[in-house]
C-alpha positions as CSV (number, residue, x, y, z in Angstrom):
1,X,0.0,0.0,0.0
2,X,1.2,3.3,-0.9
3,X,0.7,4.8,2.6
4,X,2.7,1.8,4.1
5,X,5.4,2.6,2.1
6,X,5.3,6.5,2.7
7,X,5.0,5.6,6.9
8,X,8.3,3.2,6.5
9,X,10.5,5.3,4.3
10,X,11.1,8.1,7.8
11,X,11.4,4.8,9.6
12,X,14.4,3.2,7.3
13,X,16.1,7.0,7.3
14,X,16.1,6.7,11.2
15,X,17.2,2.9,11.3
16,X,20.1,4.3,9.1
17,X,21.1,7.1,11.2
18,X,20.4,5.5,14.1
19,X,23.5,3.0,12.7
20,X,26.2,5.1,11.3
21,X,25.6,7.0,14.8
22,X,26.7,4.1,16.2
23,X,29.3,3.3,14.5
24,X,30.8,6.4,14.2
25,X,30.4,7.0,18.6
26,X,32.1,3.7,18.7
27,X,35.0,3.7,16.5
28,X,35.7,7.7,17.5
29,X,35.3,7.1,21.3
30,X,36.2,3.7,21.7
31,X,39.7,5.2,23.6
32,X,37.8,7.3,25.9
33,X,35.5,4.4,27.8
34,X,34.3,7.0,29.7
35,X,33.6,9.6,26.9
36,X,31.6,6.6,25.5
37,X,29.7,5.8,28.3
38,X,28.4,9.2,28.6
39,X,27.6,9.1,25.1
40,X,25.7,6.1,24.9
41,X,23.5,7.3,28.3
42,X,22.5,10.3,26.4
43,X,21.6,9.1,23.0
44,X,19.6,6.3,25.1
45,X,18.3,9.1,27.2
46,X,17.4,11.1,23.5
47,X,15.8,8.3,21.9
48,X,13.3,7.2,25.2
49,X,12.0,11.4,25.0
50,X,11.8,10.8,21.4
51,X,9.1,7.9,21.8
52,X,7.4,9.0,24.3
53,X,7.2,12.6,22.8
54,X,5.8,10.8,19.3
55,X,3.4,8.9,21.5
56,X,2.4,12.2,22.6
57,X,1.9,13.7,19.3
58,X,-0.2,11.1,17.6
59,X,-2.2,11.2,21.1
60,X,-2.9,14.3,20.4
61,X,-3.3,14.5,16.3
62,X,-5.9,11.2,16.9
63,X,-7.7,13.0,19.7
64,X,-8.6,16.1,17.6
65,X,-9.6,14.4,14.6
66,X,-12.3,12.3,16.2
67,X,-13.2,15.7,18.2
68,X,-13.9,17.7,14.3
69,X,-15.8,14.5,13.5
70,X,-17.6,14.6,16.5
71,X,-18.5,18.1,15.9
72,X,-19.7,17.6,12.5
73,X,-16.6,20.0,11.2
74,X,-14.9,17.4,9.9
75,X,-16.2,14.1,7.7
76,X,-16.2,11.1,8.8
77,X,-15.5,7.9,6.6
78,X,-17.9,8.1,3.4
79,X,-20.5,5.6,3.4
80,X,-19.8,2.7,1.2
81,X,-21.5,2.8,-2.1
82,X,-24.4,1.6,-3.0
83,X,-26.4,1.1,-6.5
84,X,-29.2,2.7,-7.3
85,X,-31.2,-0.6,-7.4
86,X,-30.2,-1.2,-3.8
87,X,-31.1,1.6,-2.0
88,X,-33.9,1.5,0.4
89,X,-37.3,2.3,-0.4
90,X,-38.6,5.1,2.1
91,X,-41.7,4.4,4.2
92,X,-44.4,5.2,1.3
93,X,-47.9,6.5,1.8
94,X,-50.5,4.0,2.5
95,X,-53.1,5.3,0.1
96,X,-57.3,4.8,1.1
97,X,-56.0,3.6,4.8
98,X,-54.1,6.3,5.6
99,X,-55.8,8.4,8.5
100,X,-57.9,11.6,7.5
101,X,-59.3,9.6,4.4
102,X,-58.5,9.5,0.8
103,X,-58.9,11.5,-2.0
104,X,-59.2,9.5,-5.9
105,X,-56.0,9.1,-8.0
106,X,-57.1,10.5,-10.9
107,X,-58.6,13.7,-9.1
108,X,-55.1,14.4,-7.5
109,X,-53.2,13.5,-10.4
110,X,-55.3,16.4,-12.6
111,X,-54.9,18.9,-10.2
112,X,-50.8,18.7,-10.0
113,X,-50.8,18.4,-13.9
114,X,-53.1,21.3,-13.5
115,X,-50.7,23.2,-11.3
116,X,-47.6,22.6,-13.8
117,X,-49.1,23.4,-16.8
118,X,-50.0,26.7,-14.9
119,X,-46.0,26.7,-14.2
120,X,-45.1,25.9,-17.8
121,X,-43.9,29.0,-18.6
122,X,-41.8,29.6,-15.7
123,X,-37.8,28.1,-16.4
124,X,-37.4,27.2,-12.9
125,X,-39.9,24.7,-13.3
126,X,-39.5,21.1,-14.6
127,X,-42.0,19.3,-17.0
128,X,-43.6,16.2,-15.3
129,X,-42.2,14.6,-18.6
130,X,-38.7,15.6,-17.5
131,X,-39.1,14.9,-13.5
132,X,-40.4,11.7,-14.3
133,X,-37.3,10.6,-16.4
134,X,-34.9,11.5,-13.8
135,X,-37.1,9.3,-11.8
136,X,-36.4,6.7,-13.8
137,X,-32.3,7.1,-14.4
138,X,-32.8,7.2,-10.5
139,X,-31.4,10.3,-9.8
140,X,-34.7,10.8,-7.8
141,X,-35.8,8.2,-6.3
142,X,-39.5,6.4,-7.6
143,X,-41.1,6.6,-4.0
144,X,-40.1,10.4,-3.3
145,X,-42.8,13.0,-3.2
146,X,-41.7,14.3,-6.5
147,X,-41.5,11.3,-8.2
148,X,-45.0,10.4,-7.2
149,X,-46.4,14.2,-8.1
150,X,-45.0,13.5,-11.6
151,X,-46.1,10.0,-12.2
152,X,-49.8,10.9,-11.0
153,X,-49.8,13.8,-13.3
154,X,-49.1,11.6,-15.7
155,X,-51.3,8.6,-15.1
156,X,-54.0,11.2,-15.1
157,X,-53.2,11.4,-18.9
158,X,-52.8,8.3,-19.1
159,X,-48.8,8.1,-19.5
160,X,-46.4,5.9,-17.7
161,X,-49.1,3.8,-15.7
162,X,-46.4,0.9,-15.1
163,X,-44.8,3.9,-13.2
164,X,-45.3,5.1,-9.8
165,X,-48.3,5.5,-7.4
166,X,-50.4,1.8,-8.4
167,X,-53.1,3.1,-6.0
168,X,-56.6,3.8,-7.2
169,X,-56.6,6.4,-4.0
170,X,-54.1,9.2,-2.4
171,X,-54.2,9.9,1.1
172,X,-55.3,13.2,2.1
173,X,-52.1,13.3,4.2
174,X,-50.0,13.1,1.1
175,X,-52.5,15.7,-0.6
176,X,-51.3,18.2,1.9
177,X,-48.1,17.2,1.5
178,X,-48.0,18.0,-2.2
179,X,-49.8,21.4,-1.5
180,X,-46.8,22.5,1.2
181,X,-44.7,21.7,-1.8
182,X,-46.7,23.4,-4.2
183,X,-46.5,20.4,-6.3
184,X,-50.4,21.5,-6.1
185,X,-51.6,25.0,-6.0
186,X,-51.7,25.3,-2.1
187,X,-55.4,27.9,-3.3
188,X,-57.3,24.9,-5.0
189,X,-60.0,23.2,-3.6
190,X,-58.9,20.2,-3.1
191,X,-55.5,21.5,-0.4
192,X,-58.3,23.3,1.5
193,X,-59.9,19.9,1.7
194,X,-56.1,17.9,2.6
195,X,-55.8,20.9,5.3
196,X,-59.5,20.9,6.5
197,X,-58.8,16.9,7.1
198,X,-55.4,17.6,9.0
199,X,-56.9,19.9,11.4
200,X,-59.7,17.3,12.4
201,X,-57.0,14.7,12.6
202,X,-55.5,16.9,15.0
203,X,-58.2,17.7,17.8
């Protein structure tokens, strides 16, 4: 591995050094036994500050890192990949049995074409046409609120009905979803109802 390499190469300069140190103490001083003595007490001395002093140091360099991760300035590991195919599907909506009742398919899928086409115009919008491919490249994914929007708009016109929401019914839950999104003109009829339904839900 590349960073085993880079971590022994400092180590194999040291080793070397450490050697010709040695041998250089030894055949200069080897007359003056207690010249030599001395020396080799303080490069013992040396190298024991020097480990512990590293040991301190990567202490302290470890200890900070996990403190920025910690803290959320600094990223952690990156979550190991995963294909599209194989990423979880999010808790969906449960259509007619979701609590506050349920609103047809059909009906909700007009209105958000409905609330688009009103939006055609505007370049910061996207065509249900277009959502709804990048729905299925999976750069959204299928179950996400905008992936549903556009597939109901477009089962309402009778497009893409292997697509999407397979539920006759939408939840008025999800309705008011859609309005808080504006996927559906939060005015209309029909978010006055979702929001009517969320408020009795609620006492």
């Amino acid at each position: 591995m590349a960073w085993l390499n880079w971590w022994l190469a400092p180590v194999a300069v040291a080793a070397v050094l450490a050697v010709a140190t040695a041998i250089y103490i030894r055949g200069r001083w080897r007359r003056a036994p207690v010249a030599l003595n001395a020396m080799k007490v303080v490069a013992g001395v040396y190298l024991l500050c020097g480990f512990l002093s590293g040991i301190w140091v990567f202490h302290l360099t470890t200890a900070r890192s996990e403190s920025k991760i910690e803290n959320g300035t600094m990223p952690g590991p990156p979550p190991s990949a995963q294909p599209i195919g194989t990423l979880p599907t999010p808790s969906g909506y449960t259509g007619a049995s979701a609590t506050g009742g349920s609103v047809p398919a059909l009906e909700v899928g007009k209105a958000i074409a409905a609330t688009y086409a009103a939006h055609s115009g505007d370049p910061s919008w996207t065509s249900t046409e277009a959502l709804a491919k990048n729905c299925d490249q999976g750069m959204l994914h299928p179950d996400s609120l905008p992936c549903r929007g556009a597939y109901l708009a477009l089962h309402s016109s009778g497009s893409e009905l292997d697509r999407g929401p397979q539920d006759g019914a939408v939840s008025l839950s999800e309705v008011a979803d859609f309005c808080d999104n504006q996927v559906i003109d939060s005015g209309s009829a029909l978010c006055l109802r979702a929001y009517a339904a969320q408020k009795a839900a609620a006492k």
